[in-house]
PLY file of the C-alpha trace (Angstrom):
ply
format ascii 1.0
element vertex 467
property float x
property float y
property float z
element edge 466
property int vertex1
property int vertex2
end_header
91.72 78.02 74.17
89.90 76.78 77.17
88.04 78.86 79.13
87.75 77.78 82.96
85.08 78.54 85.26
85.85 80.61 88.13
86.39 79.29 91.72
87.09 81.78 94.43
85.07 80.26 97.81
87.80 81.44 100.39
88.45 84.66 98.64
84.45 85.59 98.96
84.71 84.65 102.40
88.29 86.28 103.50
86.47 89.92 101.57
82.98 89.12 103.62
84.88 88.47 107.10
87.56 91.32 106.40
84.90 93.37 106.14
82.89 92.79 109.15
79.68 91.64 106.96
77.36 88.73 107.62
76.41 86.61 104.29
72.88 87.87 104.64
74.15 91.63 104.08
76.53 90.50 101.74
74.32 88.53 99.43
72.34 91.60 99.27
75.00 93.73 98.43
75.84 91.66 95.99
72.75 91.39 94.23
72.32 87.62 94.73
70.26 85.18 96.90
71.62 84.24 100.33
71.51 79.95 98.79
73.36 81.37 96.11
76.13 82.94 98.21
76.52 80.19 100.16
77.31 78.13 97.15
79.91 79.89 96.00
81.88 80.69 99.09
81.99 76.59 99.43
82.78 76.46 95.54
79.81 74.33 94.96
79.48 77.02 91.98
81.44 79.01 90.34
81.68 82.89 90.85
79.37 84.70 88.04
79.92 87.94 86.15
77.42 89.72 87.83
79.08 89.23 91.11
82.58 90.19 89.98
81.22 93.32 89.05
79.23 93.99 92.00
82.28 93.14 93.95
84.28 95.82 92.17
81.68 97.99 91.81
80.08 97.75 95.53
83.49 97.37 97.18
86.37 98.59 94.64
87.62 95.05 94.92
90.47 93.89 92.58
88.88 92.01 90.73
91.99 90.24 89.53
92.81 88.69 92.89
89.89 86.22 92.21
91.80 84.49 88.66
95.60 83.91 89.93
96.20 83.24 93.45
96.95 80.38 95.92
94.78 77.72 94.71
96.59 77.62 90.84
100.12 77.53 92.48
98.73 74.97 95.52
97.09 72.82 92.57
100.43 73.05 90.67
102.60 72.03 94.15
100.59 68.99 95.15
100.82 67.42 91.13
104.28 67.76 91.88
104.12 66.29 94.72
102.54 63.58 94.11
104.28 62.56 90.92
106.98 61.20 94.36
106.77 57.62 93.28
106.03 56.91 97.06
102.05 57.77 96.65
101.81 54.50 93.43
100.62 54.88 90.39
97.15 56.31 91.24
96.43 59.91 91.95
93.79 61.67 93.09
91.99 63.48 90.00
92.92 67.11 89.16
89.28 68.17 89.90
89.87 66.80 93.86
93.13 68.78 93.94
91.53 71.93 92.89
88.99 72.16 95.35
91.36 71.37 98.25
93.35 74.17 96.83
90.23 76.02 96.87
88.30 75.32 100.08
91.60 73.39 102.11
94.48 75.63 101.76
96.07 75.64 104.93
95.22 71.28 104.70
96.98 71.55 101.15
99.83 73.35 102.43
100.17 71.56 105.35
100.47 68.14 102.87
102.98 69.75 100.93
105.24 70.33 103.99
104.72 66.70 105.15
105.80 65.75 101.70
109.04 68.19 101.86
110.41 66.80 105.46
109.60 63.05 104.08
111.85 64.05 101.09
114.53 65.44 102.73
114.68 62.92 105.18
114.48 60.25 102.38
117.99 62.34 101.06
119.70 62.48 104.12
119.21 58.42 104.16
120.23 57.72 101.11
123.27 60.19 101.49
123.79 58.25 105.08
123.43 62.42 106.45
125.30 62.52 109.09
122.13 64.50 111.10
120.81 60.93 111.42
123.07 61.13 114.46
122.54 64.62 115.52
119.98 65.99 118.42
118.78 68.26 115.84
118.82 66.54 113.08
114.66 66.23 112.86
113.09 66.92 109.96
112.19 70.00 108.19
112.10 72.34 105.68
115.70 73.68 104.33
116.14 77.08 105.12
116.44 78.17 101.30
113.22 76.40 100.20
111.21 78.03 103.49
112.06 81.29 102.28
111.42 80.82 98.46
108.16 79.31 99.66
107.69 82.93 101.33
108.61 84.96 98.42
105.67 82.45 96.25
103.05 82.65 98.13
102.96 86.24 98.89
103.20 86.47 95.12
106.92 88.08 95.21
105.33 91.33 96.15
105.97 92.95 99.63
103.61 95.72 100.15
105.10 97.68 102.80
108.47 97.29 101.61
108.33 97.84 98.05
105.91 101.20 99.19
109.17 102.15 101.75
111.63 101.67 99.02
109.51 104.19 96.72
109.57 106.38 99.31
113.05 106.53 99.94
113.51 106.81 95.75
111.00 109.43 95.27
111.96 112.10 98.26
108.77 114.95 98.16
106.70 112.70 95.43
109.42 113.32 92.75
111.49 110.65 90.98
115.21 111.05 92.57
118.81 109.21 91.81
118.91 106.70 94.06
122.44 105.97 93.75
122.85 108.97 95.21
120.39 109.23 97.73
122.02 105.92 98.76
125.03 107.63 99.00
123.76 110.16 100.99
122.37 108.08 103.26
125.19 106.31 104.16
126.91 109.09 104.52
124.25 110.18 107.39
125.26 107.22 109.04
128.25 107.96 109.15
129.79 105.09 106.49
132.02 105.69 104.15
131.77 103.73 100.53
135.03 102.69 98.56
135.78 100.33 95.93
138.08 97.74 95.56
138.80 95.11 93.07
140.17 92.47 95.85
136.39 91.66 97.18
134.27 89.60 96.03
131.20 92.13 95.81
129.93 93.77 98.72
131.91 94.28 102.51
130.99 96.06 105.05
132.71 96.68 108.09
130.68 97.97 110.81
133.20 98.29 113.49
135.42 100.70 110.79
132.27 102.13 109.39
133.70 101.63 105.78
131.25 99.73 102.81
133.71 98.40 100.50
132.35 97.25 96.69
134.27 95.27 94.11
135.23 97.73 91.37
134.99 95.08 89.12
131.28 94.48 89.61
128.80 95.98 86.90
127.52 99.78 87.43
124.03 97.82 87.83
125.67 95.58 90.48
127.67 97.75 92.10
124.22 100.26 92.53
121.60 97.44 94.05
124.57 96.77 96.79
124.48 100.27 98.03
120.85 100.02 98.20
120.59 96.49 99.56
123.10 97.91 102.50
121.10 101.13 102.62
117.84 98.65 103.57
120.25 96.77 105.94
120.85 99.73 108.06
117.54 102.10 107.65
114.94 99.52 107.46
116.25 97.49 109.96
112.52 97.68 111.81
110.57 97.22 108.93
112.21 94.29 107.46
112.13 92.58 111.43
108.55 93.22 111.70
107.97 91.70 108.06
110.31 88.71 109.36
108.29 88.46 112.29
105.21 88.10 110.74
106.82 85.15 108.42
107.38 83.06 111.49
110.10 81.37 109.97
111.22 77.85 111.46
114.69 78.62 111.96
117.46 81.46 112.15
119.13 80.65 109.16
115.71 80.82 107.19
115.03 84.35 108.91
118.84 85.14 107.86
117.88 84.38 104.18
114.81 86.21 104.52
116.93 89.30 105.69
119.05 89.57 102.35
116.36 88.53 100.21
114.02 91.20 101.90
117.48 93.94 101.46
117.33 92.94 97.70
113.95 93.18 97.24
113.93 96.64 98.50
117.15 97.29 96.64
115.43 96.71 93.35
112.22 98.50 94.24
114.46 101.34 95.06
116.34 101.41 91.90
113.08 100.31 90.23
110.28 102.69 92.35
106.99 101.34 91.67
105.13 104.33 90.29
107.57 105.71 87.79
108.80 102.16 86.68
105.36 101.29 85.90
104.91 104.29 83.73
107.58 103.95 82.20
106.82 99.95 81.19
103.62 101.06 80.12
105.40 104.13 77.80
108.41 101.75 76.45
105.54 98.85 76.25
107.33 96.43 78.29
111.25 97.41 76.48
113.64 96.18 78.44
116.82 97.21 77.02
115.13 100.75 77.42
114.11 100.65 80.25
117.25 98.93 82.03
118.92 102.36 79.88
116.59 104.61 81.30
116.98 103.30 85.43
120.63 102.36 84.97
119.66 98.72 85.24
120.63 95.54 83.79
118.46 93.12 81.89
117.61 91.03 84.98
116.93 93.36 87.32
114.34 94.99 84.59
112.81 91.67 83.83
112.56 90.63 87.90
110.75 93.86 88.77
108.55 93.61 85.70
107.66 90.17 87.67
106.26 91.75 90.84
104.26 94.71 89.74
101.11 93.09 91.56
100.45 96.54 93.51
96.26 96.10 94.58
94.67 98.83 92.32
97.87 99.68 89.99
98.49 95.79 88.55
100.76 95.83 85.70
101.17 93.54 83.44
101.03 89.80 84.74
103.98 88.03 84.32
106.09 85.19 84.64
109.94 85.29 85.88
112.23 82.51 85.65
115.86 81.72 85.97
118.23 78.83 85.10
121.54 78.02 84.96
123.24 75.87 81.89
122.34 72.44 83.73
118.27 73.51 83.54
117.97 73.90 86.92
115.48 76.76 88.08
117.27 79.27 90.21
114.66 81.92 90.61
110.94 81.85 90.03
107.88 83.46 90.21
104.73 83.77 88.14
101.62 85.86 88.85
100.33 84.00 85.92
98.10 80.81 85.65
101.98 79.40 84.81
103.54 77.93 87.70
107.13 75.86 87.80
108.38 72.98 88.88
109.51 73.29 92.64
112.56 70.47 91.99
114.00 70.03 88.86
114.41 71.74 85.79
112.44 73.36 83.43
110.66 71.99 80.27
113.66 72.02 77.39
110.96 72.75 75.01
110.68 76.71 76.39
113.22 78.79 74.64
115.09 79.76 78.02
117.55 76.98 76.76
118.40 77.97 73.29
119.63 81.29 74.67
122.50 80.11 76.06
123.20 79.12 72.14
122.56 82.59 70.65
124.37 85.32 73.59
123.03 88.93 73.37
120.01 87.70 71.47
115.93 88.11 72.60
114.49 84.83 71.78
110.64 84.72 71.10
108.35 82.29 71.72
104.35 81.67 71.45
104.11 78.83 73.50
100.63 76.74 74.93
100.67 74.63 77.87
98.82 71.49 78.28
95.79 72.70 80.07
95.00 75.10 76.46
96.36 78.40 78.10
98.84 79.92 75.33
101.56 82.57 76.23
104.49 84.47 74.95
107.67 84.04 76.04
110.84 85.89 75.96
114.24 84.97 76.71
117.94 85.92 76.90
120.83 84.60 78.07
122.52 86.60 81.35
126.54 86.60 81.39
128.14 87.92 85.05
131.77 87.71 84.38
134.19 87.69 87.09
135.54 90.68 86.44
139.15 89.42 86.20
141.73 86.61 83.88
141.07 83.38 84.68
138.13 84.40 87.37
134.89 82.00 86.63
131.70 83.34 84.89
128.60 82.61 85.74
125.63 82.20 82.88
121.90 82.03 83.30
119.03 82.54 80.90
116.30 84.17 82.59
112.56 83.63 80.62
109.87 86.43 80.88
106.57 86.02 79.65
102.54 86.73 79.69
99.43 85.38 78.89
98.61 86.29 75.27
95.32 88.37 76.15
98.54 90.68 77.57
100.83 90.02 74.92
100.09 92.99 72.69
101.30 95.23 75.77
104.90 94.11 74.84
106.78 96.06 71.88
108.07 92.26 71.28
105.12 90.95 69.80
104.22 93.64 66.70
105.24 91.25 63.92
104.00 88.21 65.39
100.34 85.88 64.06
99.30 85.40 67.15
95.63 84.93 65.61
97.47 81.13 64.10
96.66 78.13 66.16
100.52 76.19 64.84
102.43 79.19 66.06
102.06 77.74 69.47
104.90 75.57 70.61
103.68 73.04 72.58
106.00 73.50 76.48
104.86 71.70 79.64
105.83 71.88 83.22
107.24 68.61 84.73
107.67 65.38 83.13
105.47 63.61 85.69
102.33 65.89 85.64
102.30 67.05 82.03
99.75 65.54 79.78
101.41 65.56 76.10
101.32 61.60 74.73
104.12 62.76 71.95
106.34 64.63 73.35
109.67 63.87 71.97
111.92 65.54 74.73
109.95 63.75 77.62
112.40 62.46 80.09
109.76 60.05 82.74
105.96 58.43 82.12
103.39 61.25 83.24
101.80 60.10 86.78
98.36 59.60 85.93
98.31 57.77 83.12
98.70 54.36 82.29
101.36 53.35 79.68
101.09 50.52 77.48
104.40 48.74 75.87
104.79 46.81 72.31
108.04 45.09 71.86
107.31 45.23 68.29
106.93 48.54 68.00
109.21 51.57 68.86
107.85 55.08 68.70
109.41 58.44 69.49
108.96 57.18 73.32
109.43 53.17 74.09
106.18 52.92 75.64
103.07 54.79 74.41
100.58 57.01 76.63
97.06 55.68 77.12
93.85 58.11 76.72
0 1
1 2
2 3
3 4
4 5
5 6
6 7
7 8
8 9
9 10
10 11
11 12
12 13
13 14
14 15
15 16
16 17
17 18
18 19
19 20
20 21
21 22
22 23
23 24
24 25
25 26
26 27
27 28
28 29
29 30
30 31
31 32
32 33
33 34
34 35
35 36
36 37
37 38
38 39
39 40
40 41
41 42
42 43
43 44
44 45
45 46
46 47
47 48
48 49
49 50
50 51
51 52
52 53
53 54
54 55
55 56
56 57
57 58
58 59
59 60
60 61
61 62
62 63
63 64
64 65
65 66
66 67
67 68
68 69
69 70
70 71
71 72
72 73
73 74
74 75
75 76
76 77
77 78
78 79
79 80
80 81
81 82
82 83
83 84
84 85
85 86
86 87
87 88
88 89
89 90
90 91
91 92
92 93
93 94
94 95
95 96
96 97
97 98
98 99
99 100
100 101
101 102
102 103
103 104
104 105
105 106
106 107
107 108
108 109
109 110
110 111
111 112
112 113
113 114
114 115
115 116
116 117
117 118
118 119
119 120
120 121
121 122
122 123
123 124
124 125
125 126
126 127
127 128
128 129
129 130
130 131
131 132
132 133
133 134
134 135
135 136
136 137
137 138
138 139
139 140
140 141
141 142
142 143
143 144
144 145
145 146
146 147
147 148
148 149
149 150
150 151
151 152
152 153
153 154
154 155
155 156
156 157
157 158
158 159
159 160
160 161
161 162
162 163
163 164
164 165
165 166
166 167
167 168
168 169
169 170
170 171
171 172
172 173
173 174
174 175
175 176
176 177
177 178
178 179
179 180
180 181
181 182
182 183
183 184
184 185
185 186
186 187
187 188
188 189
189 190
190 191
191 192
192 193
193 194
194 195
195 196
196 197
197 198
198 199
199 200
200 201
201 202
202 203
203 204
204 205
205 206
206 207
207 208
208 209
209 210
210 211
211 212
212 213
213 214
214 215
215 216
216 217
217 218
218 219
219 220
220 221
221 222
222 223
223 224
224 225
225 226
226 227
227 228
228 229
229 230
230 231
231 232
232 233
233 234
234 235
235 236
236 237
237 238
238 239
239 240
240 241
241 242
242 243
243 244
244 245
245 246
246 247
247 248
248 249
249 250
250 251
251 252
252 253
253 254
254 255
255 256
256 257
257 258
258 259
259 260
260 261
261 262
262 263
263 264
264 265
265 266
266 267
267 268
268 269
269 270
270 271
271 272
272 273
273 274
274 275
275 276
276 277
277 278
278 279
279 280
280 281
281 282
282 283
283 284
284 285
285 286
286 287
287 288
288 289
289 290
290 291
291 292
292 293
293 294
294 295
295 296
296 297
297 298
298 299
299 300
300 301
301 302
302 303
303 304
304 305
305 306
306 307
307 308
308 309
309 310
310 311
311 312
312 313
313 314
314 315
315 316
316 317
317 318
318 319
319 320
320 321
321 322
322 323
323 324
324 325
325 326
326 327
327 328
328 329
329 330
330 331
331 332
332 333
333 334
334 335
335 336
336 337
337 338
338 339
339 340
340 341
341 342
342 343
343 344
344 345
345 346
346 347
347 348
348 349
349 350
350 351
351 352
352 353
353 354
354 355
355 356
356 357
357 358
358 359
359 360
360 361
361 362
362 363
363 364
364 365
365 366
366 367
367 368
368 369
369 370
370 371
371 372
372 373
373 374
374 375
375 376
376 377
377 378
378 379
379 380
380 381
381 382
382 383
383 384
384 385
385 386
386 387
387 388
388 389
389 390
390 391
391 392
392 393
393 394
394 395
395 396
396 397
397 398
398 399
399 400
400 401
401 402
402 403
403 404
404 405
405 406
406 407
407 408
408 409
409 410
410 411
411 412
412 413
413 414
414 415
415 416
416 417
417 418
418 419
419 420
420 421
421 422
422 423
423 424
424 425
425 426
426 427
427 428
428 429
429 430
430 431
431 432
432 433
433 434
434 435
435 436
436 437
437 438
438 439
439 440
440 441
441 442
442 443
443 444
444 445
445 446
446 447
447 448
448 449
449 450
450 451
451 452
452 453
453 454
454 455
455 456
456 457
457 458
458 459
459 460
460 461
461 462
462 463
463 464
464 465
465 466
């Protein structure tokens, strides 16, 4: 396995400043020469061991923060990015990317939203848009990217929400139902909650005062939409000031944000933090019995296992991931080293696509990426039926894993070698950035490599990778 050296300039300096401290008084906090400090916090060195304990020690600092962040999900966004055939066949080396990650953000962010508008604009031409003609038809981010952007980068974890929605589960300090604390909150407000199999899922009438739920939705289902409207209508001031600070570019982005803020505290209300993390920890990461125990399904388990990222109660870091029977990534989030592909699909060597092949089944998987890091991975396939003859159902697989210094956490793992270098499947990212010269499923050239071609010779691939 490779073991990287640790980078964390801006983080040093974003503690230091955050806590009022000049680098002379820091550095001697620390332990460490004022050169030396200076050094790191412009990642001219890495962070040492000595200072990641002082840091905790001297300042309870997280220590985690410092390994999975911005920078590995900014690094992972700009390869993408620059796989866009429209930047040639040369790209900047992985070493430059990481330290504009590192000591550049807001410049590395602000290249990747250049890079979105020139895409979508390059769409709308070759679609012949019709905004071409429009007033407002300038170029910018989609509303559904801007907020899944939001949800990424704050690493799917909303403090002040997720810490309101255990409040409102855990009335007095105590684990409660919150099915029917929703209930009895809506009732307070003076709405009244009926089912009915003609709606789709969720209605609500505000004029009437009447919250109508399709009957034919799942208990699960039918439970997060009382809570999501119960967020709508109680939290109305918390989830504005949380949109505020977003700044989002547009209304319909701040719209999305609205119901994907509702659902977030939906789950962490069905899910509360404290309890659900005990409970994880007690099961060892069993979903089945733990979606049992919170009167959950499978994906709701597996999401909120994803964003349990608390500062000072971490659990387990995971990866989340969600695609539909075409491979393309629906949801996403990894407070791993991991990160996906923003377009596209997902690598059809993880086991996320077999599961549509073997319905009701876990699928296991030790996998290794290119850059050495190995995980495990589990996956099952997700079946929402439409509650009704001849209505459609929708299928996902969603993909849960870890890196394998967490792995033995997970009940999953017991009877699995993890000790044996060829149980690791060899998955990748994207085509265009991954690094494997034999990869039989590869679907485009990587970016920065040069290809050689033999019309005498046919491989696995018609052109072969050079070093």
């Amino acid at each position: 396995m490779t073991n990287q050296k640790l980078y964390a300039g801006v983080k040093l300096r974003e503690t230091r400043t955050r806590l009022g401290l000049t680098q002379k008084k820091f550095a001697a906090k620390l332990g460490i020469s004022l050169p030396y400090l200076n050094q790191m916090e412009n990642n001219n060195r890495p962070v040492s061991t000595g200072v990641v304990l002082a840091l905790a020690q001297e300042f309870g600092f997280d220590v985690t923060e410092l390994s999975v962040g911005d920078a590995s999900r900014i690094v992972s966004d700009m390869r993408e990015a620059l796989a866009d055939p429209v930047f040639g066949e040369t790209a900047p080396p992985l070493a430059d990317l990481r330290l504009a990650a590192s000591n550049a953000p807001a410049l590395a962010r602000a290249f990747l939203d250049l890079h979105r508008a020139y895409r979508q604009t390059h769409e709308r031409l070759a679609s012949l848009d019709e905004a071409l003609g429009r007033e407002d038809g300038r170029a910018q981010s989609s509303p559904w990217e801007e907020v899944r952007d939001f949800f990424h980068y704050c690493d799917n974890y909303i403090d002040a929400v997720d810490r309101a929605a255990e409040r409102f589960a855990c009335p007095r300090g105590e684990p409660g139902d919150p099915v029917a604390l929703a209930a009895a909150a809506l009732d307070a407000a003076g709405i009244t909650v009926r089912l009915d199999e003609k709606i789709a899922l969720r209605d609500f009438d505000a004029a009437r005062g009447v919250l109508t739920i399709s009957s034919h939705a799942e208990p699960a289902s039918r439970n997060f939409q009382l809570l999501h409207q119960v967020a709508l209508l109680t939290q109305a001031q918390l989830l504005d000031a949380t949109l505020d600070f977003a700044r989002f570019q547009s209304d319909e982005a701040r719209a999305i944000a609205r119901i994907g803020l509702a659902n977030y505290f939906a789950g962490a209300a069905l899910l509360p933090y404290g309890p659900f993390l005990a409970a994880a920890q007690e099961t060892r990461h069993d979903l089945e019995r733990l979606a049992d125990r919170f009167g959950a399904s499978i994906e709701q388990v597996a999401h909120r296992l994803s964003t349990l990222q608390r500062p000072g109660a971490k659990g387990v870091p995971f990866f989340f991931v969600r695609v539909d029977q075409a491979g393309t990534i629906t949801k996403r989030h990894s407070a791993t080293r991991l990160q996906f592909a923003r377009f596209g699909g997902a690598c059809p060597l993880w086991n996320m696509h077999r599961a549509f092949e073997t319905p009701g089944r876990f699928l296991r998987q030790l996998a290794e990426t290119p850059d050495g890091v190995r995980y495990f991975c589990l996956a099952r396939d997700v079946t929402k039926p439409g509650g009704a003859w001849g209505a459609p159902v929708r299928r996902f697989a969603i993909g849960l894993g870890c890196e394998i210094q967490h792995a033995a956490q997970l009940v999953y793992t017991d009877d699995l070698d993890m000790t044996r270098a060829a149980a690791f499947e060899p998955i990748g990212i994207s085509c265009r950035i991954c690094d494997r010269k034999n990869c039989h499923q590869r679907s485009v050239p990587p970016l920065e490599r040069r290809l050689t071609v033999d019309p005498d010779h046919r491989g696995v691939l018609p052109y072969e990778i050079a070093e």
